[in-house]
N, C-alpha and C positions, 0 to 999 in steps of 0.2 A: 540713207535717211529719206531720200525724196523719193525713193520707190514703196515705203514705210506709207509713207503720208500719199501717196497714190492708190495704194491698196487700199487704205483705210476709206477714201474718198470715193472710191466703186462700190467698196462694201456696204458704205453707208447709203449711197444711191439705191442701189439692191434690194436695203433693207427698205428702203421710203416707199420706193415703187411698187412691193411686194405687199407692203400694207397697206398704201391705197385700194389695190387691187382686191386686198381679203376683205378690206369694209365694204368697199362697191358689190362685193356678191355676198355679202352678210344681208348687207340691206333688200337685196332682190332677191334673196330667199326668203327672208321674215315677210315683206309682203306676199311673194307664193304662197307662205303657209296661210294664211289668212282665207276661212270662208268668205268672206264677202266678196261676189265676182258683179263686175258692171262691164254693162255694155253700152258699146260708145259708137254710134254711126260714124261710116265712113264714106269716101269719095276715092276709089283709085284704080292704080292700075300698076301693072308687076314687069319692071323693066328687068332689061341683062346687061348688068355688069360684069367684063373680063376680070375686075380686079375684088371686089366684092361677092359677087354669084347673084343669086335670083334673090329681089325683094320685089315688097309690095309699098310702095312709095303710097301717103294719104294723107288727108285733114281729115280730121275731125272735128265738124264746124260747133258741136255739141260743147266742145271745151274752149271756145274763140268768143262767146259772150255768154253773157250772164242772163237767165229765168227769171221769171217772177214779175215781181210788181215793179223791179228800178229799168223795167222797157228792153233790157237789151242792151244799157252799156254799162261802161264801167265807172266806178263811184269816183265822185271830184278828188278824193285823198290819193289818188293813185297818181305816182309820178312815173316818168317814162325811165325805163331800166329800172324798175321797180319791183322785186319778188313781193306777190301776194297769195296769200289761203283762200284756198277756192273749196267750198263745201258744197258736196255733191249731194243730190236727191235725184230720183225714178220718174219720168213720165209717167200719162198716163198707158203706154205702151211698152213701158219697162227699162226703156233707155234711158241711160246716165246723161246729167247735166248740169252746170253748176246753178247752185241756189241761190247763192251768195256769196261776196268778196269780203275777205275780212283782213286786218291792220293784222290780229295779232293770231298767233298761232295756236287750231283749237286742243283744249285740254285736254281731248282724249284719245285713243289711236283709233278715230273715227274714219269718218269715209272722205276724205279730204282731199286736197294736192298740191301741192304747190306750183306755180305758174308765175310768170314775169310779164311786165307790162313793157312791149315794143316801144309806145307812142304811139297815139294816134288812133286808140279805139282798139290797135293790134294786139294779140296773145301770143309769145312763141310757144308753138306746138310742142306738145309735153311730147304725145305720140305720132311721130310722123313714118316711120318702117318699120318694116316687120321682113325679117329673114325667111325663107323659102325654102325648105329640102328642095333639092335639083329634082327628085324623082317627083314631089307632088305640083311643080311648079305649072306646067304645061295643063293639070288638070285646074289649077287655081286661074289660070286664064280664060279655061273656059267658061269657068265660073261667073268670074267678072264681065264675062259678056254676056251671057245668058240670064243675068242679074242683075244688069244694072239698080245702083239706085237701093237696093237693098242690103249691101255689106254691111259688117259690123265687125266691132272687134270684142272681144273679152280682154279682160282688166282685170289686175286685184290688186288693190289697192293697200298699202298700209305706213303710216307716218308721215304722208305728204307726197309719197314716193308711189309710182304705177309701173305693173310690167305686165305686158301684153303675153296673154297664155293664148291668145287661139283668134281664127278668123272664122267666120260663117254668114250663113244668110239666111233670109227668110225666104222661107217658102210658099 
């Protein structure tokens, strides 16, 4: 009986963990499918981890405040450990940034994100790394050096949710 009730209790873990795992890549494929791509200035640089492999560690200071006419901070309703709607709009150089902060979640599968208030004026970073094939890694560093200052990333965006499809620069 208790190897009964042991089995059952794996099995069920199994089945939990499995379908976490099928919604988390449901959701990051419905945003890939989505034409809408944004790009989000960056700041970094592409460490080596033994236990990880090659990333590109970054901020995007583009998604850490708010555009427009409220200066640059975040609206008095926002409390600390707070998830808020951040709706996105284009520079005039094409780069993604938020517009504005909103309470409630917008009605349609727009260009959106969600995001969390630190405290303090702070944003945790939606997108902070980006994975590296080992083979293009060494030429991405040279990149980031020959480049400073001009990185970016692509984005695409859908239901609040962002998944990073690409790095590049200007040239």
């Amino acid at each position: 009986m208790k190897r009964k009730i042991l089995l059952a209790v794996l099995l069920l873990t199994c089945a939990v963990g499995l379908g976490v795992n099928i919604v988390t890549v449901m959701t990051r494929e419905a945003a890939l499918a989505r034409e809408s791509v944004w790009r989000f200035r960056i700041g970094g640089f592409d460490p080596l981890d033994p236990f990880r492999g090659r990333y590109v560690e970054f901020s995007a200071p583009a998604l850490l405040s708010l555009a427009g006419d409220s200066g640059g901070s975040l609206p008095p309703w926002l409390g600390t450990d707070e998830e808020f709607f951040a709706v996105l709009e284009r520079d005039e150089a094409g780069f993604g940034r938020i517009a504005f902060a909103s309470e409630q979640r917008p009605g349609s599968d727009g260009d959106w994100l969600t995001l969390r208030h630190l405290g303090d004026g702070r944003v945790g970073p939606v997108f902070s790394r980006y994975y590296v094939n080992a083979a293009r890694a060494d030429k991405l560093d040279r990149e980031f050096a020959r480049n400073r200052g001009s990185a970016y990333i692509t984005v695409r965006v859908s239901g609040g949710i962002g998944v990073i499809t690409g790095i590049g620069f200007d040239r």
